[in-house]
C-alpha positions as CSV (number, residue, x, y, z in Angstrom):
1,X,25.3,-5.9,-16.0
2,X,24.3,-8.0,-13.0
3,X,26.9,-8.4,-10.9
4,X,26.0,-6.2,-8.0
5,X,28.3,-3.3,-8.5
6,X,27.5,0.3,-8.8
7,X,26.5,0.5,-12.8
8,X,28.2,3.8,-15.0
9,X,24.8,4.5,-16.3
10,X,23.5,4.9,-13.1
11,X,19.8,4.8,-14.8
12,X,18.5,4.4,-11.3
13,X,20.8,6.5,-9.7
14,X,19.8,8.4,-6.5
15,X,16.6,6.0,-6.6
16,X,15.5,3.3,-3.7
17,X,13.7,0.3,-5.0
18,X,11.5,-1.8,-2.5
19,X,11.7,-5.8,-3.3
20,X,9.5,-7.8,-1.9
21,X,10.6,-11.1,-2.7
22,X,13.9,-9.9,-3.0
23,X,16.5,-13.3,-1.8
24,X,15.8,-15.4,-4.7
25,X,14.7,-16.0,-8.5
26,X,13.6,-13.3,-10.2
27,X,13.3,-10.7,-7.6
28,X,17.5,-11.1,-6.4
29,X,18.4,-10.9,-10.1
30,X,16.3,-7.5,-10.4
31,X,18.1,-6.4,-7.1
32,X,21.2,-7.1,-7.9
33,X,20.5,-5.2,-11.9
34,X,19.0,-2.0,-9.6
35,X,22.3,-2.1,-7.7
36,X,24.3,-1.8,-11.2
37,X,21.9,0.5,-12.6
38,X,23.0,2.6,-9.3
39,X,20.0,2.2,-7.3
40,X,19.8,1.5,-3.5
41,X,17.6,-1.4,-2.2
42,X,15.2,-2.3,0.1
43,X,15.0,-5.9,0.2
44,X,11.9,-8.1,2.3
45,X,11.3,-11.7,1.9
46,X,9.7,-14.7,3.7
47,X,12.9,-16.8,4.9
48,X,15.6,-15.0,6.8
49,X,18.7,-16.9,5.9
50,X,18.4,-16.4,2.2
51,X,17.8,-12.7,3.1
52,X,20.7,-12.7,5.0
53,X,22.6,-14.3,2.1
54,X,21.0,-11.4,-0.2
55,X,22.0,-8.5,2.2
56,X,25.9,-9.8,2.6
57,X,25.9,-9.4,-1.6
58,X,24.0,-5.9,-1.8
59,X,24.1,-4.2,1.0
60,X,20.7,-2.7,0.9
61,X,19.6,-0.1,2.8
62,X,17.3,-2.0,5.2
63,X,15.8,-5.6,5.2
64,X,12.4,-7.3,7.1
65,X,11.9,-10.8,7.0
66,X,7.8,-11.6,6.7
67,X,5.6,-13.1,4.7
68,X,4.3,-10.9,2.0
69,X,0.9,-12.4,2.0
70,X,0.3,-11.0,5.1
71,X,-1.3,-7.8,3.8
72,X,-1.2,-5.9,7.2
73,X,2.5,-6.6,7.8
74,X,3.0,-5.8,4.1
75,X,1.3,-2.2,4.1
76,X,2.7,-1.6,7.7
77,X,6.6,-2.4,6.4
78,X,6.1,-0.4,3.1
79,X,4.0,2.8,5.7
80,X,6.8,2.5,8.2
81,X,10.1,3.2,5.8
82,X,11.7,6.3,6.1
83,X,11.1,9.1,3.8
84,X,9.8,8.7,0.1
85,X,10.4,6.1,-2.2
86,X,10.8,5.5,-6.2
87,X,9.8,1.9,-6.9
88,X,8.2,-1.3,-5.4
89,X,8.6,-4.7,-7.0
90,X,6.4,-7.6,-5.8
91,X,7.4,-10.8,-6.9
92,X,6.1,-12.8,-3.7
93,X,3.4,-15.9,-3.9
94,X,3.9,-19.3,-6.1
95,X,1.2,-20.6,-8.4
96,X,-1.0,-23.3,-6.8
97,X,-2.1,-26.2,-9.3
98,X,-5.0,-28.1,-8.1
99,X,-7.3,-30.5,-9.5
100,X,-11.1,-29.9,-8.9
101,X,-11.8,-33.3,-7.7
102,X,-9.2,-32.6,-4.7
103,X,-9.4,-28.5,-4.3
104,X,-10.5,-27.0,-0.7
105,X,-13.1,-24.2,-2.0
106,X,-11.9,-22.4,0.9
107,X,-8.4,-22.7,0.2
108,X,-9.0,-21.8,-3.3
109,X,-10.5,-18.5,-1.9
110,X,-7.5,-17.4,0.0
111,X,-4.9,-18.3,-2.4
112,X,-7.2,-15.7,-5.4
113,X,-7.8,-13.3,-2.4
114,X,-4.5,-13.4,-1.0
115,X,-2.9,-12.7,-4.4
116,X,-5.3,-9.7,-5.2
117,X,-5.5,-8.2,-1.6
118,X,-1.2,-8.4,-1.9
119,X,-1.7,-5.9,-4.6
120,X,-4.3,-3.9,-3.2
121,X,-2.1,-3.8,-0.2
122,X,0.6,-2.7,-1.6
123,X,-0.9,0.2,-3.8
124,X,-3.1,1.6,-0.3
125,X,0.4,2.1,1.2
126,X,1.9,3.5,-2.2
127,X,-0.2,7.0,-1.9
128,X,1.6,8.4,0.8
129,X,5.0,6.4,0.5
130,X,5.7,6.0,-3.6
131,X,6.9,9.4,-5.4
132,X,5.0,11.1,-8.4
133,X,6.3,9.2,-11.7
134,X,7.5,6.3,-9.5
135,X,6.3,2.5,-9.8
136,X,4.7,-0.3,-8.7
137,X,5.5,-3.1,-10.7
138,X,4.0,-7.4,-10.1
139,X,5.2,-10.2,-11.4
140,X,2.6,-12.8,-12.6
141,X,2.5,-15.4,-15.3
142,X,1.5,-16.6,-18.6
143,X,0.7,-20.0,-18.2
144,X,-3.0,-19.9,-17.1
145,X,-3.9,-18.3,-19.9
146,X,-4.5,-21.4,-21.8
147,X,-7.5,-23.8,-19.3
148,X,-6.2,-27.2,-18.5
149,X,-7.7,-29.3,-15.4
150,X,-5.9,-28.5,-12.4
151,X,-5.8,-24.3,-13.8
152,X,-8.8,-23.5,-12.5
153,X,-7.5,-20.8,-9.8
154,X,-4.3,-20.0,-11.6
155,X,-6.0,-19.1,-14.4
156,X,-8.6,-16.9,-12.3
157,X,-5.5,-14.9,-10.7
158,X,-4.0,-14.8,-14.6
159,X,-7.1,-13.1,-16.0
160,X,-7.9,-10.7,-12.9
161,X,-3.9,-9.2,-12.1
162,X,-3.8,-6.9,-15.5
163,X,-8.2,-5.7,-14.6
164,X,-6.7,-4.9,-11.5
165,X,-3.5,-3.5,-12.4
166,X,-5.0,-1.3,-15.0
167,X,-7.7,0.2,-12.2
168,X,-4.6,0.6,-9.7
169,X,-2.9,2.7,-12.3
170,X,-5.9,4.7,-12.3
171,X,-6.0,5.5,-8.9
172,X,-2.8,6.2,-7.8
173,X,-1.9,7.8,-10.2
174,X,0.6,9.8,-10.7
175,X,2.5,6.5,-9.6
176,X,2.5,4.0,-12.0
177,X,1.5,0.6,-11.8
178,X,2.2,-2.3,-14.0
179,X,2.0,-5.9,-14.9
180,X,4.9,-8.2,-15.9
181,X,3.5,-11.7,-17.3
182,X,6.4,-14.0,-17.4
183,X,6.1,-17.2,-18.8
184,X,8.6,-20.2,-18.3
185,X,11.5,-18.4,-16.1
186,X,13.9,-20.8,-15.0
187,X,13.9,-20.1,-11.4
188,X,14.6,-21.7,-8.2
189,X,10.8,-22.2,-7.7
190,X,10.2,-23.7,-11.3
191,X,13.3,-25.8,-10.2
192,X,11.2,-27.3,-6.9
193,X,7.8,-27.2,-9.3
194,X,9.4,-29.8,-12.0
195,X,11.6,-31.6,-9.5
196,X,13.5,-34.4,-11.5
197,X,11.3,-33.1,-15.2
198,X,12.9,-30.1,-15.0
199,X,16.1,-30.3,-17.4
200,X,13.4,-32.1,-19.6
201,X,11.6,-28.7,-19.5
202,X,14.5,-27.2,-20.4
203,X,15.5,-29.0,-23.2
204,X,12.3,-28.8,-24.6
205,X,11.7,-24.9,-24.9
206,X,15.3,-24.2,-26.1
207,X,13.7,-26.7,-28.8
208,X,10.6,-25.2,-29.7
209,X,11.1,-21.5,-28.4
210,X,11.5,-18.8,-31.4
211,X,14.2,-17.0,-29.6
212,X,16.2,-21.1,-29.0
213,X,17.0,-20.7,-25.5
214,X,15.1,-20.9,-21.7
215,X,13.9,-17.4,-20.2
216,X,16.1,-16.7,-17.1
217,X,15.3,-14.3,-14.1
218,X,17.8,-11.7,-15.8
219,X,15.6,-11.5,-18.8
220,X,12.9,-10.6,-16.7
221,X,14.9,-8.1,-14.1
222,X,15.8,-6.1,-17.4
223,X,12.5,-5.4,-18.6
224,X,11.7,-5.0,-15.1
225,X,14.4,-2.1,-14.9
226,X,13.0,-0.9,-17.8
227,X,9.8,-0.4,-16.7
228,X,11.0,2.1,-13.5
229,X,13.0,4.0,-16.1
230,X,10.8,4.6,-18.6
231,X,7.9,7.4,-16.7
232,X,5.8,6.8,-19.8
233,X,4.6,3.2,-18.8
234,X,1.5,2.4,-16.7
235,X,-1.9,0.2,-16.2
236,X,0.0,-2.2,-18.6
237,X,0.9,-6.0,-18.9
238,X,3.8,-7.1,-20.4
239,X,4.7,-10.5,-21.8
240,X,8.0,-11.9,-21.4
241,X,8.0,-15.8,-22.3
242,X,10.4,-16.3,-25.3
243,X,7.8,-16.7,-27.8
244,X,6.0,-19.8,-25.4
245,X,2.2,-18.9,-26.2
246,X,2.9,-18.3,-29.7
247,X,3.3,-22.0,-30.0
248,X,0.6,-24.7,-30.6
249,X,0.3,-27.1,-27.4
């Protein structure tokens, strides 16, 4: 299903899908599942090379390199493509983990605001540029669910994405707006997180996990596909973690 070419469903056929976050992880693998699904791209992300490298597989419509926290540069690219379009995907920003004896409160601040005003951002610029039925659809986690020192702002962002998401829904509607919560995905950023613990991660959830294997960025592109099909969907979160919270820590 993933392999870049045109799909014979075509589920997504006719449609152009924004990512943002789009050259690696979980946001390539949806790009390249919207290219077999028969969908044309529109692919941003923060370092050019691995855009490059993105662009020479799909062959998207149009690229921009620039960091999506930006929120000015963020609503201006999304205002300044041509013509309507069906669906944004924002999978931009990592998770900071900080302890309270060694957080910046003001760094703390941007990295919530940043995360909230990406969204906001993105939805302002959705009204005139997103179609009736069409969607915006964030990435976020499951982890800071659960407090542990050092989860203090990750676990703010956790609980405030699906408030927000659900008010977003309400007002731009008719587009849709919705919340993917992954949990584990093993990613090229969960990669540099764990450094030399991550195959210890890995063996350890294909141990405990209820489905027996890891999450992987394709697991969450298909739900993600999912969600711009289905028109019925919005102001929703939706869990994707292999079972992960279901277990006792």
């Amino acid at each position: 299903m993933a392999d870049g070419s045109s799909g014979a469903h075509g589920e997504l056929a006719g449609q152009t899908v924004v990512v943002v976050g789009g050259s690696a992880g979980i946001g390539l693998e949806t790009a390249r599942q919207v290219r077999a699904a028969g969908g044309d791209l529109v692919l941003a992300a923060r370092d050019p090379e691995r855009l490059q490298r993105a662009a020479d597989e799909l062959h998207p419509l149009s690229t921009a390199a620039f960091d999506a926290l930006d929120t000015a540069r963020l609503e201006r690219f999304l205002g300044e493509l041509p013509g309507q379009i069906d669906h944004v995907l924002v999978t931009a920003g990592s998770p900071s983990y900080t302890p309270l004896a060694e957080l910046d409160p003001a760094d703390a601040a941007r990295d919530f605001g940043a995360r909230m005003a990406m969204m906001l951002a993105v939805a302002r610029a959705a009204r005139e540029k997103v179609r009736p039925g069409g969607t915006l659809l964030f990435i976020g986690g499951t982890g800071g669910r659960r407090p542990a020192p050092g989860m203090a702002v990750v676990g703010a962002v956790t609980a405030a994405s699906p408030a927000l998401t659900a008010n977003l829904a309400l007002e731009v509607a008719p587009v849709r707006v919705n919340l993917i919560a992954a949990g584990f995905v093993d990613t090229p950023l969960s990669a540099a997180l764990l450094g030399d613990r991550l195959e210890a991660r890995r063996e350890e959830l294909r141990r405990t996990l209820p489905i027996g294997r890891v999450v992987g960025p394709a697991d969450v592109a298909a739900l993600a596909v999912h969600i711009m099909v289905n028109d019925a969907l919005t102001g929703a979160t939706y869990d994707i973690d292999g079972g992960q919270q279901l277990l006792a820590h």
